[in-house]
N, C-alpha and C positions, 0 to 999 in steps of 0.2 A: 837566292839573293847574294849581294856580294857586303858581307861584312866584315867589317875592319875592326878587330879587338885593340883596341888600345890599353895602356898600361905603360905607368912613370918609368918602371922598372923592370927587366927581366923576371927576375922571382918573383915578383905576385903571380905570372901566368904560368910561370915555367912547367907545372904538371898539365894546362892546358895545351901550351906548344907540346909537350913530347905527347900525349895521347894524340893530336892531329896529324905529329911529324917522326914520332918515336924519339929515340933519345941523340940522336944525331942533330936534333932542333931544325930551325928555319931553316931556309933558305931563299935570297931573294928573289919574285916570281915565283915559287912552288906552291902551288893551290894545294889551300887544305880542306877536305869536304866533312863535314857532319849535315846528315839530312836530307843533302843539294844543296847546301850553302855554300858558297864559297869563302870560306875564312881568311883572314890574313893578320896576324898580329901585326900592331907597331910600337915601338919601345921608344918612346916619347922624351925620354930624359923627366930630371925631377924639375918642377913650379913651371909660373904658370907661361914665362915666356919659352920656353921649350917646346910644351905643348901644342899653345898656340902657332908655333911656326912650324913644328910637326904635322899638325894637322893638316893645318892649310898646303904645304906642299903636297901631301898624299892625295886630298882633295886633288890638287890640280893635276893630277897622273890619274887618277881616275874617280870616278865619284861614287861613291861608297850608299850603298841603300840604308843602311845601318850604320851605327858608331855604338860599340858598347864600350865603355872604360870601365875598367875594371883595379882595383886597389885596396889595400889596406889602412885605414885610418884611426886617428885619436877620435876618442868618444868624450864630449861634455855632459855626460845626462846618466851615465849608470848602468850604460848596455857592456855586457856579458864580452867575454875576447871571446871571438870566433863568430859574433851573432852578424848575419849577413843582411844587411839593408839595401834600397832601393832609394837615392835621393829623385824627389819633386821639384828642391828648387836650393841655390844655391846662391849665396851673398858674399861678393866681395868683399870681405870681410877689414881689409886693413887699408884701402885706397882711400884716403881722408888726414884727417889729422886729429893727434890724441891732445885735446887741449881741457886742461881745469879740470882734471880727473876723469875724461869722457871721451868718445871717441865720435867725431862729426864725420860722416861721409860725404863723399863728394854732391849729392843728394843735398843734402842740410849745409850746405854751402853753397848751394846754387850754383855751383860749375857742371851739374849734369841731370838731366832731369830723370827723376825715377819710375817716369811711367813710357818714357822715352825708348821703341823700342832698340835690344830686346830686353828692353825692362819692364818687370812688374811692379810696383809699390818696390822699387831698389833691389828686386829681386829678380834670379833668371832663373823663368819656370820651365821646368818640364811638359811641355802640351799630350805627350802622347800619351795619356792616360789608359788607353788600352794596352800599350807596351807595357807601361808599367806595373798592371794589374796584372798581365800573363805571368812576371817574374812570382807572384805568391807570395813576394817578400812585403815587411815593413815598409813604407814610406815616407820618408824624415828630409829635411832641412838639414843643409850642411853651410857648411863657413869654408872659405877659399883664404889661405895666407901666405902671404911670402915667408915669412919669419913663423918656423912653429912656435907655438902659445908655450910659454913655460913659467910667465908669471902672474902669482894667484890674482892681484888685482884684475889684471886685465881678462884670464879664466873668467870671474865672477860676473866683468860684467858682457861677457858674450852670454853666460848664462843668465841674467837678467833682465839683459834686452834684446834677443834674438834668440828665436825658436827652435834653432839650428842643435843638431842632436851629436855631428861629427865635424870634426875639421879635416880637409883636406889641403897640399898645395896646385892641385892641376885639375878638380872637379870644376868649376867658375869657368875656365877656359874652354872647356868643354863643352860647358852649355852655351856660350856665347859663341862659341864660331859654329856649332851647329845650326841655332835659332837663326844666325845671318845668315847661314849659308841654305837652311831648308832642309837640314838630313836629318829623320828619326833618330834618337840616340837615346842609353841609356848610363847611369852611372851607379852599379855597383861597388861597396863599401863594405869591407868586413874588417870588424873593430878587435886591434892588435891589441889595445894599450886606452889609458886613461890620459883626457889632457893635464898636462902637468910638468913635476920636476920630471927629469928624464933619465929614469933608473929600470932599464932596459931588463932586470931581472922579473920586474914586474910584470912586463910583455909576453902574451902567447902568440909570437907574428908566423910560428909552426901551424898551428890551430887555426889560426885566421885564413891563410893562406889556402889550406886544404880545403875548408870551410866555401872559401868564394869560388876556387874551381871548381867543386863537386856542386854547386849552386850554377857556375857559368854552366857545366858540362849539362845538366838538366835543361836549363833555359836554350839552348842550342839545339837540343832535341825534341824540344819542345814542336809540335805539329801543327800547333795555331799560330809557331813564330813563320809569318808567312807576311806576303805582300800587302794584302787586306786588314791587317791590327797597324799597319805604318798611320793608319790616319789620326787626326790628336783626340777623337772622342770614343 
C-alpha cells in the first residue's frame, strides 16, 4: 500500500524517517518500504489551515491508500506523558463563538448542521473501526484548536462538556479532508504535557515522542495492516 505518514512537525517522526531513511532523512520521491508499504512522510506545518492544504495537494499528486498522522498532544483527562492513544473522533473545538460564559458552536447557531456530512452529532468520526482496533491502542475523543487552551475557565468547560480526552491543532483537519475525500486514515496521539499554563518543565515531549514511534514502527509491521482492514467495519 501506499502510505502517507503525516505529522505537524518534523520531530514527532524524526526516529521514524531515519529508521525508513537512516540519518541522512527524506528525500523527495525516495520510497521508504516497511512490510511492502510504501511510506512517505509529509511535514505538514503546525494548525489546522496548513494541514489542510498540505493534504490536499499531496492528495492531488497522488492518492494515498492510507493517511496516518501522527503527533504529540495536551491531555484534558489525566493520561500519563508518553501514553499513546488512537482518536475515533474529533471536534472542532473553537469554530463558534464564546458568548455568557459558554462556548456555541457553529452547530447551536444554526450556520452548519451537525449531522451534515462529514459530521456526526458535530463530530468527525473515525469509520474505520477495524484500523483502529489493529493499532491495540486506547481510543479517545480529541478537541481541534487554533489557539492552545491555556485558560482554566475555558480548560473546564471542554472538560465538562466534551468527551474529548486530548487537544490537538491539526487532528480536525485530518479527519475532515479524509472523510471527504474517501482515504482510510488514522490519528495517533502521544500525550507530552497536561492542558494548561504552559510551563514546558512539566513536559516529557522526549518520552512522548519515542513512545509514538515505537507504537508507529509496530503498527507498520503489523501484517493484518493490509488492504482488507481499509473497510469501516
Amino acid at each position: 500500500m501506499y502510505i502517507l505518514l503525516a505529522a505537524a512537525t518534523t520531530f514527532e517522526i524524526q526516529p521514524t524517517i531515519e529508521a525508513l531513511y537512516g540519518e541522512q532523512g527524506y528525500r523527495i520521491g525516495e520510497p521508504g518500504r516497511v512490510a511492502g508499504h510504501h511510506i512517505e512522510p509529509l511535514i505538514t506545518g503546525v494548525g489546522g489551515v496548513a494541514t489542510s492544504y498540505s493534504l490536499m495537494r499531496q492528495i492531488g499528486k497522488g492518492r494515498p491508500d492510507l493517511i496516518i498522522q501522527a503527533g504529540i498532544a495536551g491531555c484534558l483527562t489525566g493520561k500519563q506523558p508518553g501514553e499513546v492513544l488512537a482518536v475515533s473522533e474529533d471536534e472542532l473545538a473553537d469554530i463558534g463563538v464564546w458568548e455568557e460564559g459558554r462556548f456555541k458552536s457553529l452547530f447551536e447557531m444554526k450556520l452548519a448542521d451537525g449531522d451534515g456530512f462529514p459530521f456526526s452529532r458535530g463530530l468527525l468520526v473515525n469509520p474505520y473501526r477495524r484500523l483502529l482496533a489493529l493499532t491495540g491502542l486506547e481510543s479517545i475523543g480529541a478537541l481541534t484548536v487554533n489557539e492552545i487552551t491555556t485558560d482554566a475557565e475555558r480548560i473546564r468547560w471542554y472538560q465538562q462538556n466534551t468527551t474529548a480526552v486530548v487537544e490537538s491543532m491539526e487532528g480536525g483537519p485530518l479527519h475532515y479532508v479524509c472523510l471527504q475525500e474517501g482515504i482510510p486514515f488514522l490519528q495517533l496521539r502521544s500525550v507530552s504535557n497536561t492542558v494548561g499554563i504552559r510551563d514546558k518543565t512539566k513536559w516529557d515531549i522526549r518520552s512522548a515522542i519515542a513512545r509514538l514511534n515505537a507504537q508507529l514502527g509496530l503498527l507498520l509491521e503489523r501484517p493484518e495492516l493490509n488492504e482488507d482492514i481499509l473497510s469501516q467495519n
